[in-house]
C-alpha positions as a printed Julia matrix, in Angstrom:
482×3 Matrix{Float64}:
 152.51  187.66  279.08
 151.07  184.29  277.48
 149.48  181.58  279.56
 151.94  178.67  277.85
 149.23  176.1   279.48
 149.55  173.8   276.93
 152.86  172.96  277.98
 151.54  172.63  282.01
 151.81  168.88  283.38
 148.96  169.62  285.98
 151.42  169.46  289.02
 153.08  170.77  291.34
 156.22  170.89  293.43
 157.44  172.36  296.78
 153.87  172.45  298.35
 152.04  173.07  295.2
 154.02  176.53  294.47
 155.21  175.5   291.0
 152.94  175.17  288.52
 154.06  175.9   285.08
 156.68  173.82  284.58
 157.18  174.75  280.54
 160.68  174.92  279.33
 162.83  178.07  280.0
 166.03  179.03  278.53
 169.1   180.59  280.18
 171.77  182.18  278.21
 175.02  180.86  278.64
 176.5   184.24  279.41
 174.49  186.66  281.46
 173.14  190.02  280.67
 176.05  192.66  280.01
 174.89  194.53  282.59
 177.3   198.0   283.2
 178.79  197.86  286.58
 178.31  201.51  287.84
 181.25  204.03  287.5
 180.29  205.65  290.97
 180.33  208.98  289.2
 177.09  211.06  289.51
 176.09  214.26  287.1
 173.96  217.23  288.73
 170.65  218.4   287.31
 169.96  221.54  287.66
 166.16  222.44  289.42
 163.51  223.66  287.3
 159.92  224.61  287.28
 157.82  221.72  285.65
 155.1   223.2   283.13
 151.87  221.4   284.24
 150.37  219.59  281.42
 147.02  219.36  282.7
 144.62  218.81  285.64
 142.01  216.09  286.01
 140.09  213.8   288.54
 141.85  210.23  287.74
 145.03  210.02  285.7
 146.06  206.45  284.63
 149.33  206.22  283.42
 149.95  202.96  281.0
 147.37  202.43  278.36
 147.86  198.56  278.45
 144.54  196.08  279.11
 144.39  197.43  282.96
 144.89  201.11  282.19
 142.71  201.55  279.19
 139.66  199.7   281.18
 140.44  202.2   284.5
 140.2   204.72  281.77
 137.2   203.95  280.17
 135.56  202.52  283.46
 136.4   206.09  285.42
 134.89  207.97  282.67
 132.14  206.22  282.11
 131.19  207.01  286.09
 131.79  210.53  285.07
 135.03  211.35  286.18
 137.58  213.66  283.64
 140.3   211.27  282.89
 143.48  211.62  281.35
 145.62  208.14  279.62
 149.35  208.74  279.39
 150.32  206.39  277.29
 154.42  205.36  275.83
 153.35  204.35  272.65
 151.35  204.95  269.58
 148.26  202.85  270.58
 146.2   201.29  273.68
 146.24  197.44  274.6
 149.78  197.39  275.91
 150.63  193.12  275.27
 147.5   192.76  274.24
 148.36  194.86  271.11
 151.71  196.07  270.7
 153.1   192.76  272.03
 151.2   190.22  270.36
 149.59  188.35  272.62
 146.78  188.24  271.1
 146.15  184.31  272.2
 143.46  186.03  275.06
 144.17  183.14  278.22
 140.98  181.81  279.47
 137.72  184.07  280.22
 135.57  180.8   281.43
 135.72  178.21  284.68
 135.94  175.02  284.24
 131.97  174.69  283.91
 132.42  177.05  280.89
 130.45  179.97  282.61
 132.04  183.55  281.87
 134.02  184.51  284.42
 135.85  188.11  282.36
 132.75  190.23  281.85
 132.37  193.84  281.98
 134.43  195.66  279.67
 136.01  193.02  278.44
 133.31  191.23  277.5
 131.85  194.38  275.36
 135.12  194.94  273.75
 135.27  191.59  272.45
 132.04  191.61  271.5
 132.71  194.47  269.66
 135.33  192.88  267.21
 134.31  191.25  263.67
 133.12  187.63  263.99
 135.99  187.05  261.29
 138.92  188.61  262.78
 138.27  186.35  266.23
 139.21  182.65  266.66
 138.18  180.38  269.44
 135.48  177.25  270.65
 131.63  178.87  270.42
 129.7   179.58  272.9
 127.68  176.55  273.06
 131.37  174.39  273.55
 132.43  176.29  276.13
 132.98  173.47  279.5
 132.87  170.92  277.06
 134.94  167.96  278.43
 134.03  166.16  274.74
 137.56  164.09  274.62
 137.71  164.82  270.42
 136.25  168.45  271.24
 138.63  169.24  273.3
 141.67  167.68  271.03
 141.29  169.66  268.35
 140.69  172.8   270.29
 144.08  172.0   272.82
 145.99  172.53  269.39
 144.32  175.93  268.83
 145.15  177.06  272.37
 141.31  177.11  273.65
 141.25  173.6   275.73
 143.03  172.31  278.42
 143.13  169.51  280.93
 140.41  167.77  278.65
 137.92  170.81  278.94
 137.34  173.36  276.75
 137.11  177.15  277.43
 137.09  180.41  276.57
 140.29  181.77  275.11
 140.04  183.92  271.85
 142.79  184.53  269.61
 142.38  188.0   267.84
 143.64  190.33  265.62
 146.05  192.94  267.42
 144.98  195.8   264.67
 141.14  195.6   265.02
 141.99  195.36  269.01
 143.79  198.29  269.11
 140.9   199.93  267.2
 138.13  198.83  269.39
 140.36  200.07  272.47
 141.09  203.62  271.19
 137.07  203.51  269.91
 135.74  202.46  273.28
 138.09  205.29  274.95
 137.02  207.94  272.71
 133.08  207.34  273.47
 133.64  207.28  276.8
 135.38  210.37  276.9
 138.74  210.11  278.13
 141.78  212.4   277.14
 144.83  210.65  275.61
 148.18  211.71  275.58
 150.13  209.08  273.7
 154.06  209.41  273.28
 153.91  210.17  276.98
 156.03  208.37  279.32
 155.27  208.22  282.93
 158.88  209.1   284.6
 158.09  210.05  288.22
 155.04  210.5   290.8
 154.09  213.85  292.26
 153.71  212.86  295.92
 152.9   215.12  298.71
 153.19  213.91  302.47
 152.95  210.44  301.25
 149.98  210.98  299.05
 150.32  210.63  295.35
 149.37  213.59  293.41
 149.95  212.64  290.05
 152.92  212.03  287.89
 155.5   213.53  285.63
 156.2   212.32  282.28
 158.79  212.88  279.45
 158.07  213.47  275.63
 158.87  215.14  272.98
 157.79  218.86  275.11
 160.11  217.75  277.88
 159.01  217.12  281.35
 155.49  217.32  281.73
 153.13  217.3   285.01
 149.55  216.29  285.22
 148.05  216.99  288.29
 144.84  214.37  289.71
 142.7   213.63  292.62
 143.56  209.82  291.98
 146.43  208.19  289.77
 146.63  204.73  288.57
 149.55  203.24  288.35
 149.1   200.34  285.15
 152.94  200.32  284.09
 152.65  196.58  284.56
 156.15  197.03  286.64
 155.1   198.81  289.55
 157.42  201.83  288.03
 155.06  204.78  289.79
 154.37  203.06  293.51
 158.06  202.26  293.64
 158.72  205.39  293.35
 156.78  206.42  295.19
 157.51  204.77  298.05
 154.96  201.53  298.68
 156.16  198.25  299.51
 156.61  195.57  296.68
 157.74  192.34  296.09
 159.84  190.98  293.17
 161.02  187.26  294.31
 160.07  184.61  292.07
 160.61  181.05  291.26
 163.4   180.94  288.1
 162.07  177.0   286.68
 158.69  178.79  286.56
 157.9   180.59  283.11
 155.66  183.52  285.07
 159.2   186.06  285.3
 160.75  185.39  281.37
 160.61  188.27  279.01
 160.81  187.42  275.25
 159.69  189.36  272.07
 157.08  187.76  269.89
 156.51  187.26  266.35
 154.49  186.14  263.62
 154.95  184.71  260.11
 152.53  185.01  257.72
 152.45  183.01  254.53
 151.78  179.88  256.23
 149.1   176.66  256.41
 148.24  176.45  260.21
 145.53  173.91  259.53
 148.45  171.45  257.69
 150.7   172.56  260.6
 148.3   171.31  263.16
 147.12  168.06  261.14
 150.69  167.0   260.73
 151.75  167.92  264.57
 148.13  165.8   265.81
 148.94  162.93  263.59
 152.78  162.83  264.0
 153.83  163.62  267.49
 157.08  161.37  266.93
 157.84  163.62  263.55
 156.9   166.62  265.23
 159.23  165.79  268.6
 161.62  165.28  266.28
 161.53  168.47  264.33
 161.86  170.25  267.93
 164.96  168.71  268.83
 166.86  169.22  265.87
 165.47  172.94  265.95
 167.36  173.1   269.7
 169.97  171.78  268.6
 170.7   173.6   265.62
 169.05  177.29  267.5
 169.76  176.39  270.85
 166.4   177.95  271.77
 163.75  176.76  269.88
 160.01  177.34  270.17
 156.36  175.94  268.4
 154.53  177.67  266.36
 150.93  178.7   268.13
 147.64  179.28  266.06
 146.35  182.89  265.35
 142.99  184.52  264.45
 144.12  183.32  260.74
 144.87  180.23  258.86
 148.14  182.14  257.08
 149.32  183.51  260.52
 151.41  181.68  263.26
 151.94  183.2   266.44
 155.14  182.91  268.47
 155.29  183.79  271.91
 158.6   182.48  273.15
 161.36  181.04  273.41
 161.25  182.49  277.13
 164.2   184.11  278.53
 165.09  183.62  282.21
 167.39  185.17  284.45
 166.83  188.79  282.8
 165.18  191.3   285.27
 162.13  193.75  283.36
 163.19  196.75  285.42
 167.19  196.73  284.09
 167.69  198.74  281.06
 170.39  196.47  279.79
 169.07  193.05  280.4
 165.87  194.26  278.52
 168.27  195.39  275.24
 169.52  191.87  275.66
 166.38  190.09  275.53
 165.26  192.15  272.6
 168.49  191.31  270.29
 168.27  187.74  271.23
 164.27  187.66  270.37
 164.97  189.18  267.05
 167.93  187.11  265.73
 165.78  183.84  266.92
 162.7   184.82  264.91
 165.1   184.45  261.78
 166.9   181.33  262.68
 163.29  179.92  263.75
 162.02  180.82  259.82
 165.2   179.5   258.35
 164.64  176.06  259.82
 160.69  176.15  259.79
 160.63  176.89  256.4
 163.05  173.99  255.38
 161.58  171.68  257.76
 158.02  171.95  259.14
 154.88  171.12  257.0
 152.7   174.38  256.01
 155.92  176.54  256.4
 157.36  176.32  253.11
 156.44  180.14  251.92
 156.31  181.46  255.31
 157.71  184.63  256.04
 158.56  187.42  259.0
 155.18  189.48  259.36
 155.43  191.05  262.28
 157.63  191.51  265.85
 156.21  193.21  268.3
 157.11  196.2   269.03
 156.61  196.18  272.96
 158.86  193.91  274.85
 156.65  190.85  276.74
 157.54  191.22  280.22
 155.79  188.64  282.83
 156.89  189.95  285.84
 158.44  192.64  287.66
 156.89  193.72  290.64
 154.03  192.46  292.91
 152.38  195.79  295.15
 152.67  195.41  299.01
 148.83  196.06  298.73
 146.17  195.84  301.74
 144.74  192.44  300.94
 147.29  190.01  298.3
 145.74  187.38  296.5
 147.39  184.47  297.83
 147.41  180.36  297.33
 145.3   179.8   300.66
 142.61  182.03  299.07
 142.13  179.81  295.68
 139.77  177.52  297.97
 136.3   179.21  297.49
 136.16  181.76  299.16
 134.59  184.52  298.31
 136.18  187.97  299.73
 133.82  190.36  300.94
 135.4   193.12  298.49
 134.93  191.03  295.83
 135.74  193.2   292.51
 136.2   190.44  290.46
 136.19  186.92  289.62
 139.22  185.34  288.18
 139.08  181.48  286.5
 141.73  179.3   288.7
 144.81  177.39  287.53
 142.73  173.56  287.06
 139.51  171.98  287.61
 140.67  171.21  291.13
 140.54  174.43  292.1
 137.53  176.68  292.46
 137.44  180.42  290.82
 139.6   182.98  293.14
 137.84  186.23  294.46
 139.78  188.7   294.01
 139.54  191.49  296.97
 139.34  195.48  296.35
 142.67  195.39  298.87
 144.59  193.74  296.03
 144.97  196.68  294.06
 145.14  199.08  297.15
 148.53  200.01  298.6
 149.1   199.16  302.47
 151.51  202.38  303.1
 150.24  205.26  300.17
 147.8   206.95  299.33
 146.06  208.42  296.47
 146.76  205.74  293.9
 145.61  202.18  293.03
 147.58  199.36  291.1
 145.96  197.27  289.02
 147.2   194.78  286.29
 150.17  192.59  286.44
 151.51  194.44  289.08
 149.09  193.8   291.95
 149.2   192.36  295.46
 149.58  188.53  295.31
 151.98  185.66  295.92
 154.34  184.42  293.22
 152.09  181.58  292.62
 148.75  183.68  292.04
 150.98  185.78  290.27
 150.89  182.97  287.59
 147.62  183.53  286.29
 146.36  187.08  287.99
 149.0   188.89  285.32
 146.97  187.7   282.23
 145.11  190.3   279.97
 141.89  189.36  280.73
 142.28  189.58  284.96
 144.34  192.83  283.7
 140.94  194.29  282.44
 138.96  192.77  285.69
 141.3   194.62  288.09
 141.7   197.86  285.89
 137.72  198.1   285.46
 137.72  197.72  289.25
 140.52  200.59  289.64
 138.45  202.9   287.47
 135.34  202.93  289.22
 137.06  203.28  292.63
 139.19  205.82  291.23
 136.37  207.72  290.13
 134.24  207.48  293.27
 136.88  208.32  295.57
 137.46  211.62  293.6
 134.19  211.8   293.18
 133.51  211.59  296.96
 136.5   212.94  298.0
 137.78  210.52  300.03
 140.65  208.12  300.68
 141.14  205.38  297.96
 140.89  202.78  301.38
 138.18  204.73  301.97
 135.92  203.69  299.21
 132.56  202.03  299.98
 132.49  198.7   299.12
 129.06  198.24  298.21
 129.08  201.73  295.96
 132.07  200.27  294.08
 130.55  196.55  293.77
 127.31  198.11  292.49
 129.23  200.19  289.87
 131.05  197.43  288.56
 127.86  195.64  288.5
 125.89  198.76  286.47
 129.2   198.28  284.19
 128.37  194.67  283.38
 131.08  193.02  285.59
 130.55  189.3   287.4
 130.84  189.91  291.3
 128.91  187.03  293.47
 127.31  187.99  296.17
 128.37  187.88  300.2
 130.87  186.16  301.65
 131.16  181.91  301.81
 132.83  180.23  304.66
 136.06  177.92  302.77
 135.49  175.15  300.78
C-alpha cells in the first residue's frame, strides 16, 4: 500500500531481510474468524452466458491492470477491463494512497516512465504536490528537511514522490483508457479462471447479470492477491515477516478542514511536543497514527495505523480490519482536533472505500526478483527499472520472468502480486512498479496474442522495443554484478 519510509531506520536485521521496521499494531484478540461447520451445499451445473470475446482480458483495474489495459491496446490488441468497482486506479484511487512512493534513484534520474510518466503529466499542475524537477537527487540538508515532512525526501536526498488528488487520478485513468480503446466492464468481479489443459482461457465474473464469461487469447491476472493464478493452479508464495509493515491491511482516511503547513511547522520545530502528542494519542486510542501531507494545504492524509496478523485473502479478518479502521479515524479526529496544532476545525472527508491490502500472494513465476539481484545487475529481460530500498543499493532490473508463471500458461501477473522474495516484495508492490510491471504485461499480452504464441514464448527484444516505442526506461544488455 504506502511506502511508510519516513519511519525506516536504514537497517536491517537477520541478514539484511528486514527493512521497514515502522510500528505495527496487533489486536489483542484475533480476527473472529468462523471455524467451518463441515457442512457443504450443492450447486447445481449450468451453462455460463459468455459475456464477450477478446484478445487480452485484464481483470483488476488497479495501477497494474489499467496500464496492461491501456498498454495492450495501444499495440492494437481488443481488450476488455473487468473491473469490482466504480472507477480505475485500484489504491491508487479508491484507497487513497495517493502519496505516489518514489519514481527517481538516488541520483534523481526517472526511473517510472512510460505510462506513468504521461498520466502524471497529464494531471493539473495544482492538484499535484511534490519537490520540482530541478530538486530531484538533491542531497541539500535544509532541501531535503522540509521535503522529508511532505513525504518526498529520504535518507537526506530528495526524490520523486507526488502526492495527488485521487478524483482527477481516477479521471485521467478512465480518460487514458477510453483513447486507447479498451472495453470496460466495471461492477464486474473476477470469481474464477476458465482454464483448459492447464492453459488459462479467461475468467468468469459475478455482477449484477449473474455469472458472466469472457473468453481471451491472454488474461491478466492484476487482483493484487493472486485470486485468478491460485485458482488456477500456479505456485505462490504467501510467507512474510510479521515486525515488517509490507503484509498490514488498514483503511485510510482524510480530514479536511485542516492547516498542514502549521501542522508541519509545529511537528519540525517541536519534536519533544509532537512525541508527546503521539504517546498520549496511544495511550488514550491504543493505535495511534500521524497525520501525512496531501496534494492540499486543508487535507491530511492517513494511511495507517497498520494492522498485523490479519490475512487479505480471509473474508472475516478483512471485515475486521475495516470496522477497526473506521472507529479509529473518529477517535484519531476526536483527539487531533483537541490536541494537535492546525486541527482545530478538522473534520472526516473521506475513507476509502477499497480496503489497503499490502500483501497477499507472491506468483511462483519463471524468474522472482530476489535480494541477491538488487546488486546491479541488469537482467537480460529487462522490462523495467525499479528505484531500490537506499542509496546503498543500486536500481533493481526487473526480469520479463517476474510476471510469468513457472507451471501455467496463458496468463501473466503483474502488480503486487508478482514473483519476488518477501524482502523485494517491500518495495516491488508500490503503485508506481505496479504501472512498470502492468505496462510490461500489456505489451506481452498483446504480442503473444498477436503472434500467437506462448506468453514464455514472447520475444524479448519485440517486447523491450515496445515498451521502449511506449516511452518506458529499459537499459540496455546485460552487466556482470556490481
Amino acid at each position: 500500500m504506502d511506502s511508510d519510509q519516513d519511519s525506516n531506520q536504514g537497517g536491517t536485521t537477520e541478514g539484511g531481510r528486514l527493512f521497514f521496521r515502522s510500528e505495527v499494531f496487533r489486536p489483542r484478540d484475533p480476527a473472529r474468524r468462523r471455524a467451518p461447520t463441515g457442512r457443504t451445499v450443492t450447486e447445481a451445473a449450468r451453462q455460463i452466458p459468455v459475456h464477450a470475446e477478446c484478445d487480452v482480458l485484464v481483470v483488476g483495474g488497479g495501477p497494474a491492470g489499467w496500464a496492461a489495459a491501456v498498454a495492450a491496446a495501444r499495440r492494437g490488441a481488443r481488450v476488455i477491463l473487468l473491473e469490482r468497482h466504480n472507477h480505475l486506479g485500484g489504491l491508487s484511487t479508491g484507497g487513497l494512497v495517493v502519496w505516489i512512493d518514489r519514481m527517481t534513484g538516488w541520483d534523481g534520474q526517472l526511473l517510472i516512465r512510460g505510462l506513468a510518466e504521461e498520466l502524471l503529466d497529464r494531471l493539473p499542475k495544482d492538484v499535484v504536490a511534490g519537490p520540482p524537477r530541478a530538486a530531484w537527487g538533491s542531497r541539500d540538508a535544509a532541501t531535503a528537511a522540509w521535503w522529508a515532512l511532505r513525504t518526498a525526501a529520504f535518507h537526506g536526498i530528495v526524490t520523486h514522490s507526488p502526492t495527488v488528488c485521487p478524483e482527477h487520478l481516477k479521471a485521467a485513468s478512465l480518460e487514458m483508457a477510453i483513447e486507447a480503446g479498451v472495453e470496460l466492464v466495471f461492477h464486474a468481479w473476477g470469481a474464477e479462471p476458465v482454464v483448459e489443459a492447464g492453459t488459462v482461457r479467461g475468467a468468469i465474473f459475478e455482477s449484477k447479470q449473474g455469472r458472466r464469461a469472457v473468453l481471451a487469447k491472454v488474461t491478466v491476472d492484476a487482483t493484487g492477491d493472486g485470486d485468478l493464478y491460485a485458482r488456477a493452479g500456479a505456485a505462490f508464495a504467501e510467507d512474510v515477516d510479521e515486525r515488517d509493515i509490507h503484509h498490514c491491511m488498514n483503511t485510510s482516511w482524510t480530514f479536511g478542514g485542516v492547516d498542514m503547513p502549521r501542522y508541519l511547522t509545529w511537528r519540525a520545530e517541536k519534536p519533544e511536543e509532537f512525541s508527546a502528542f503521539m504517546a498520549r494519542g496511544k495511550d488514550a486510542v491504543g493505535f495511534f497514527d500521524k497525520a501525512f501531507a496531501s496534494w492540499r494545504d486543508d487535507v491530511a492524509l492517513f494511511m495507517g495505523p497498520r494492522l498485523a496478523g490479519y490475512s487479505a485473502v480471509l473474508v472475516d479478518d478483512l471485515t475486521e480490519v475495516e470496522v477497526i479502521s473506521h472507529r479509529l479515524m473518529f477517535r484519531h479526529l476526536d483527539l487531533y482536533r483537541a490536541e494537535c496544532p492546525g486541527f482545530e476545525r478538522a473534520f472526516p472527508m473521506l475513507s476509502a472505500p477499497q480496503l489497503g491490502v499490502r500483501h497477499a500472494r507472491r506468483l511462483g513465476g519463471v524468474a522472482p526478483v530476489t535480494r541477491e539481484g538488487w546488486d546491479g545487475r541488469i537482467s537480460p529481460s529487462e522490462i523495467g527499472v525499479s528505484p531500490s530500498l537506499s542509496p546503498k543499493f543500486a536500481p533493481v532490473s526487473v526480469p520479463y520472468g517476474a510476471i510469468v508463471p513457472a507451471v501455467l500458461e496463458g496468463l501473466l501477473a503483474p502488480g503486487r502480486h508478482l514473483a519476488c522474495d518477501a524482502t523485494s516484495h517491500s518495495f516491488l508492490r508500490e503503485i508506481p512498479q505496479c504501472w512498470l510491471t502492468g505496462q510490461a504485461a500489456g505489451v506481452a499480452a498483446a504480442i503473444a496474442a498477436d503472434r500467437g504464441v506462448a506468453l514464455r514464448d514472447v520475444d524479448v527484444a519485440e517486447l523491450q522495443a515496445g515498451l521502449r516505442r511506449q516511452g518506458a526506461l529499459l537499459r540496455e544488455g546485460a552487466a556482470a554484478p556490481a
